[in-house]
C-alpha positions in Angstrom: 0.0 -7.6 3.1 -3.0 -6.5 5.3 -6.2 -9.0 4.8 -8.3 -6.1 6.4 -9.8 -3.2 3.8 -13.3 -1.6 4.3 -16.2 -2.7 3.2 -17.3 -2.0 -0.2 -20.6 -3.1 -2.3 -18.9 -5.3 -5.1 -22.0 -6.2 -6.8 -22.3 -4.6 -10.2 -23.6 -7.5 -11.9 -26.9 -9.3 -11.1 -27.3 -13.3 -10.2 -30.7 -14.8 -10.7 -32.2 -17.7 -9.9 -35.5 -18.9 -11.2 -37.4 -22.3 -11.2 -41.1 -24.2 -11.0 -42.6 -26.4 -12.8 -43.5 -26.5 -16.2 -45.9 -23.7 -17.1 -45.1 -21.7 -13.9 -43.4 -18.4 -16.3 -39.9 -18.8 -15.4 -39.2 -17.9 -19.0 -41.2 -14.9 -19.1 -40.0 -13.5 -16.0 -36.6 -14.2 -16.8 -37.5 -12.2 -20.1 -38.9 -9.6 -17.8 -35.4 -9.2 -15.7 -33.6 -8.7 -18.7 -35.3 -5.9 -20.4 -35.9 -4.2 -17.3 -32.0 -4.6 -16.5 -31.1 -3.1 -20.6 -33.6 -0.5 -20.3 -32.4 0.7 -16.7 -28.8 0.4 -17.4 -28.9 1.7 -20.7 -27.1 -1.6 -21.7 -26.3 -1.7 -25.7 -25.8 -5.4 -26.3 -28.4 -7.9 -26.5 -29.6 -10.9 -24.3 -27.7 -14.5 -25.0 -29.6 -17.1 -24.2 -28.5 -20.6 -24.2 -32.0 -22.6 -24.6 -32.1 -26.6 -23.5 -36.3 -26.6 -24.0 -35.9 -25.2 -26.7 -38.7 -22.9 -26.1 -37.4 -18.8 -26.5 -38.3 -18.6 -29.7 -42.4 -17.7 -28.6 -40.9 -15.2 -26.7 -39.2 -13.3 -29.3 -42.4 -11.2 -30.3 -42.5 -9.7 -26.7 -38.5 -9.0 -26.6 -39.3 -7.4 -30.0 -42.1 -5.2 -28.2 -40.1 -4.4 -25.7 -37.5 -2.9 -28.7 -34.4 -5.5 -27.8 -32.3 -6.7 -30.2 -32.7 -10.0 -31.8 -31.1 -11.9 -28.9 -28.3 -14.3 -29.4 -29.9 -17.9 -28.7 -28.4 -21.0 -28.3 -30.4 -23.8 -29.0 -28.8 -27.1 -30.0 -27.2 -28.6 -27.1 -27.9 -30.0 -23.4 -24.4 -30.8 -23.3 -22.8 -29.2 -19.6 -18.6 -28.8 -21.6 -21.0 -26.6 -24.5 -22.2 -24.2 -22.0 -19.6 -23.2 -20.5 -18.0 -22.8 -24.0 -21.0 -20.6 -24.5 -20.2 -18.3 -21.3 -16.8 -17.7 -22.3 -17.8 -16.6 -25.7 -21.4 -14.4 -24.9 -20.4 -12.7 -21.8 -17.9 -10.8 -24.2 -21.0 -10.4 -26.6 -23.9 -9.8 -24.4 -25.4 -7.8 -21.6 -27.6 -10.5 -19.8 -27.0 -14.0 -19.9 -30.2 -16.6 -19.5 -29.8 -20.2 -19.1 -33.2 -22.0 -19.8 -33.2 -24.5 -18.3 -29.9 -25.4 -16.0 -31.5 -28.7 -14.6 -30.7 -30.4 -18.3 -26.8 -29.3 -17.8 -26.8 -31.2 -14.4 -28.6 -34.4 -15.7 -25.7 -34.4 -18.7 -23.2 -34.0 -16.0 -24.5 -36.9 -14.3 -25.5 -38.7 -16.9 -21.9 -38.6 -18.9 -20.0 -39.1 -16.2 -22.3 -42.3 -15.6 -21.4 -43.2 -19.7 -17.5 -42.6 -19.7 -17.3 -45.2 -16.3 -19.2 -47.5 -18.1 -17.5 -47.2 -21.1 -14.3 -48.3 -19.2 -16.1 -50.8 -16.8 -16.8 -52.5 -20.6 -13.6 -52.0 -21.7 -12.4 -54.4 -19.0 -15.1 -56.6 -18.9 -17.1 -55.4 -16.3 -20.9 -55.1 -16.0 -22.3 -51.8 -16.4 -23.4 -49.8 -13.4 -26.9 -48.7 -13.2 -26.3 -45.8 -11.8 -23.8 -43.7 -9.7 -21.9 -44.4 -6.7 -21.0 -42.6 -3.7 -17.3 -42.1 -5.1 -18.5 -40.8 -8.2 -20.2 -37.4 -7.0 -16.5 -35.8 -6.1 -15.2 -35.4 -10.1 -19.0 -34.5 -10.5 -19.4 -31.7 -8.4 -15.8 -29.9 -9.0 -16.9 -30.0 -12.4 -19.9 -28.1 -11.7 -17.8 -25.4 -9.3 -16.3 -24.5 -12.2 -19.5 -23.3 -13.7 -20.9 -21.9 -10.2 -17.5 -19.5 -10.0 -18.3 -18.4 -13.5 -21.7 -17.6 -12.7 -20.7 -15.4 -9.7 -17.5 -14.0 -11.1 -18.9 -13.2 -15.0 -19.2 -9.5 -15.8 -22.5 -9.5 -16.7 -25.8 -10.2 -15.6 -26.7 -13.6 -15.2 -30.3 -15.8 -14.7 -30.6 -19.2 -15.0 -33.9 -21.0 -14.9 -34.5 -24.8 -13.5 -37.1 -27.4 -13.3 -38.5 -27.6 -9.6 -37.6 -30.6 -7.5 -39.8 -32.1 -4.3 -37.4 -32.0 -1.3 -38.4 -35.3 0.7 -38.0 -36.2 4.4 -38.3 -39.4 6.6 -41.1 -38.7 9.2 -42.8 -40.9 12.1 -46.1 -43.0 10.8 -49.0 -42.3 13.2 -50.2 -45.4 12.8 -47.7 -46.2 16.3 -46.2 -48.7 14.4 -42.6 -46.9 15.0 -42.1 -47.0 10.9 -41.2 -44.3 8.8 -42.6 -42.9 5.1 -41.3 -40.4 3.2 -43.1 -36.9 2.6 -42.6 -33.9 0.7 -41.1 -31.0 2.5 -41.0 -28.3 -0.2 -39.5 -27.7 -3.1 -36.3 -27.0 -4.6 -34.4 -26.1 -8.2 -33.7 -29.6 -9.3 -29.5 -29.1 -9.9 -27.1 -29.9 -7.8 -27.4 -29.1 -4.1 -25.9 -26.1 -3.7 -27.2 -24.0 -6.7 -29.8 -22.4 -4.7 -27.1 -20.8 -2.3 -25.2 -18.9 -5.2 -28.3 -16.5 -7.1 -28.6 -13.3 -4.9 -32.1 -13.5 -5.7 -33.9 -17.0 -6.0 -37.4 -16.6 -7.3 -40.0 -19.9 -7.4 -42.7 -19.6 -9.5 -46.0 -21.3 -8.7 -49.1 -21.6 -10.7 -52.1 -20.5 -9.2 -55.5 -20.9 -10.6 -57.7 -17.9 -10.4 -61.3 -18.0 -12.5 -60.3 -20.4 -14.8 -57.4 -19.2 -15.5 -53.7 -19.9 -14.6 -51.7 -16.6 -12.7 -48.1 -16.9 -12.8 -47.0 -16.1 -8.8 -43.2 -15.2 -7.9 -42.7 -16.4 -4.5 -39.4 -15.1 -3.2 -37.5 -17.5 -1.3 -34.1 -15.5 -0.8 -33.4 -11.9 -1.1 -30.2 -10.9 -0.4 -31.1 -7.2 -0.5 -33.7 -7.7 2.0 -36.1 -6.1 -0.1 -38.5 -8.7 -1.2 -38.0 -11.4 1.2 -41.0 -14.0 1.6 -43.6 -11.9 -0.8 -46.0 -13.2 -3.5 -45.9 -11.4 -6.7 -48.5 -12.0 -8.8 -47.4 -11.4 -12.8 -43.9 -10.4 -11.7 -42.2 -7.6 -13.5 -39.1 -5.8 -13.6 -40.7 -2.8 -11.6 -42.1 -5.3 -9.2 -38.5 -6.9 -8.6 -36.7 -4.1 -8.8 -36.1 -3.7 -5.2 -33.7 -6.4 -5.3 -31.8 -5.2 -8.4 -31.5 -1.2 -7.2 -29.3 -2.6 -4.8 -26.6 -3.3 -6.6 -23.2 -1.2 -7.4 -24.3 -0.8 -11.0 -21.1 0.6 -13.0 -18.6 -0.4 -9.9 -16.1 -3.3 -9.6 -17.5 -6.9 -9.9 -15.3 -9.0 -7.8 -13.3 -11.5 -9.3 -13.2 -15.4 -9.1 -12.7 -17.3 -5.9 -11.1 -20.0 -8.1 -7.5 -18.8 -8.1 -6.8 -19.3 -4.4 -7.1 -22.8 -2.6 -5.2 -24.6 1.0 -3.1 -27.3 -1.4 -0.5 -25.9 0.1 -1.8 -27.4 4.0 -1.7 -30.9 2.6 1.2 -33.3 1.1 1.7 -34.6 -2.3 -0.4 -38.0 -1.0 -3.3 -35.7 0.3 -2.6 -35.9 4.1 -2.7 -32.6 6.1 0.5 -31.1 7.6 -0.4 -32.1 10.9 -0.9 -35.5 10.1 2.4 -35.6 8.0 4.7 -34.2 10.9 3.5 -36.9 13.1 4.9 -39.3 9.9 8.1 -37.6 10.2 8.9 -37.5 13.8 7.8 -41.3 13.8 10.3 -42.0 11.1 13.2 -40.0 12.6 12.9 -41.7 15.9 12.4 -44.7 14.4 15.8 -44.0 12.7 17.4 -42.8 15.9 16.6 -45.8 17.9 18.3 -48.4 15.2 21.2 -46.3 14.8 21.4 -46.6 18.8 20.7 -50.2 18.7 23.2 -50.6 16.0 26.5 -48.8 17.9 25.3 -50.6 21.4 23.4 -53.5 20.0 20.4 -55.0 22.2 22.1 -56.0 25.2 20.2 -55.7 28.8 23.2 -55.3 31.2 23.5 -52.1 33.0 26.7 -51.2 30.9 24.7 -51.6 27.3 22.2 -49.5 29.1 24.4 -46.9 30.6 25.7 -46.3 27.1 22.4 -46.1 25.7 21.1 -43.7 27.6 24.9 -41.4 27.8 24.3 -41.0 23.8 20.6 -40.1 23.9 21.4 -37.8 26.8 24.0 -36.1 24.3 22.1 -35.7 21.0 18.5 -35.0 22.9 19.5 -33.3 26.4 17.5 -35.9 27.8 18.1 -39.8 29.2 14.1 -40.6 28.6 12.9 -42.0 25.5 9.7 -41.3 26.2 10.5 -37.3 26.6 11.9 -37.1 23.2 8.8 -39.3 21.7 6.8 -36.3 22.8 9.3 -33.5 21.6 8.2 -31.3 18.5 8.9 -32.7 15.6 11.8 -30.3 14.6 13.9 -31.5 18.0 13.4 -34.9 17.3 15.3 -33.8 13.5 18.2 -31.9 15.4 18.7 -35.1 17.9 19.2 -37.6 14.4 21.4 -35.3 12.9 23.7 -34.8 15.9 23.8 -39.0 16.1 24.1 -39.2 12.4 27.5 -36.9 13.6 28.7 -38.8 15.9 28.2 -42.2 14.8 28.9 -41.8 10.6 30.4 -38.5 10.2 28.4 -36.3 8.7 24.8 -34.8 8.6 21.9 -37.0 8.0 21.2 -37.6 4.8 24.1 -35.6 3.0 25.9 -37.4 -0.1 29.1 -38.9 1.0 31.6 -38.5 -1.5 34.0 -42.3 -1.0 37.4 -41.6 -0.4 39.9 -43.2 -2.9 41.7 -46.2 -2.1 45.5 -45.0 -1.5 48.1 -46.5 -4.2 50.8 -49.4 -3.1 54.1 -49.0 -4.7 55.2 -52.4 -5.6 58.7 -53.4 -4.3 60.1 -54.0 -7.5 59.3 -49.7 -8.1 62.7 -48.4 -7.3 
């Protein structure tokens, strides 16, 4: 089957990203989105909202105004394994999906798988860790790839909202002193690295003061349409985003998860990769070829012991150099043991000998 098709846009459903810090509006511009995605799309179920603040219920009188339905909210649980319970069950049920906020799901990840290693480091006697370790971060992050791929590949539109996070860097001191200190770089939704790769629009919202008062700003940091790229919305809107979301194959074919399809297949049981492994096997098989040599010939130096040698090599490996047939493919160095396994027991290497039966003496007193 052909890997090649043509290009097609398989974007029907909308991925948001939204964070700042607290007071910002990520709320109410995730609030905006989703109206403006119903009312555009003509969408007949409601919003689902699973809430971690919880704080959607002052929004309610504007999604009221607005003439939604009374969303579905979820509102009793930071716990990571009860959202994605919750995506299975409202994408069926809803129209747009908002997480408010995702940074709480990452600290329960963290913070659980922290709790069940203690529990066992307890359980034998161990003293608690204080926090995680390098080792740790694998089983932490495939959990959260699972909820990443569901994101992406969900049938419906999705925004989550997260806490902002400082980004730090080491820099020179200019004192000359050849020391370092750590500054702030920017800023960043404070999840797990890769989270602000996935949204196909990734929205921070800054506070800005103007006459006394605060006015929420929408600073676009990615656009994947191309259509709002680097701009500062003031108050942002549907109709002021909607760039971005007119971009998409509304109504079309969503692709599907990436989940299904991995490499496993490149790698043994014991995780090493193939190559790895047939440098294992070759090693093993010559290793077997030279003390099956050794064994017929035994260890002798004398030219005959030698000769000998070297005649049986020559006949299972078309060569008299050891050395040549260390460097052969793997799959020669397999042929050359099974043609010695031949000639010295019998019978291909490693195939089930059946032991002949011992043949029956006729006593002398048997007439």
């Amino acid at each position: 089957m052909s890997m090649l098709k043509k290009a097609s846009n398989n974007i029907s459903y909308s991925k948001t990203g939204i964070y700042g810090e607290a007071g910002s509006g990520k709320s109410r511009t995730a609030a905006e989105i989703a109206v403006g995605l119903i009312k555009t799309h003509k969408l007949e179920k409601p919003i689902g909202i699973f809430d971690t603040e919880p704080a959607w219920s002052f929004l309610l009188p504007f999604l009221g105004a607005q003439g939604m339905q009374v969303p579905y909210i979820y509102d009793e649980s930071r716990a990571f394994k009860d959202v994605m319970a919750w995506v299975d069950e409202a994408q069926e049920a809803c129209s747009v999906l908002i997480i408010d906020s995702v940074s709480h799901l990452w600290k329960d990840l963290q913070e659980s798988y922290l709790a069940r290693i203690n529990d066992q480091r307890r359980n034998n006697n161990k003293r608690p860790l204080g926090s995680l370790e390098f080792q740790h971060w694998g089983p932490i992050k495939r959990q959260w790839a699972d909820f990443t791929d569901v994101y992406l590949s969900s049938k419906v539109h999705f925004i989550v909202c997260g806490r902002a996070g400082n980004v730090y860097e080491y820099q020179d001191k200019d004192d000359g002193s050849g020391k370092k200190e750590l500054i702030t770089v920017g800023t960043k939704m404070q999840t797990e690295k890769e989270m602000g790769y996935e949204p196909s629009l990734l929205i921070e919202m800054i506070k800005e003061h103007e006459g006394g008062k605060i006015v929420n700003t929408a600073f676009i940091q990615k656009d994947r349409a191309d259509k709002l790229n680097g701009q500062l919305i003031q108050m942002p809107t549907f109709e002021k985003l909607r760039g971005h979301y007119d971009a998409i194959n509304a109504g079309g074919a969503h692709f599907s998860s990436m989940r299904g399809k991995d490499s496993r297949e490149m790698f043994t049981e014991d995780g090493e990769d193939n190559f790895g492994a047939e440098i294992r096997r070759r090693e093993v098989a010559l290793d077997e070829i030279r003390e099956e040599i050794l064994k017929h010939h035994g260890h002798g130096q004398d030219a005959a012991t030698k000769a000998a040698k070297s005649a049986t090599l020559e006949s299972i490996a078309g060569t008299r150099s050891w050395e040549k047939l260390g460097s052969s493919r793997v799959n020669d160095v397999i042929v050359a043991r099974n043609k010695l396994w031949n000639i010295t027991r019998g019978h291909d290497y490693g195939a089930q000998v059946v032991p002949q039966p011992e043949p029956e003496t006729i006593g002398e007193d048997v007439p």
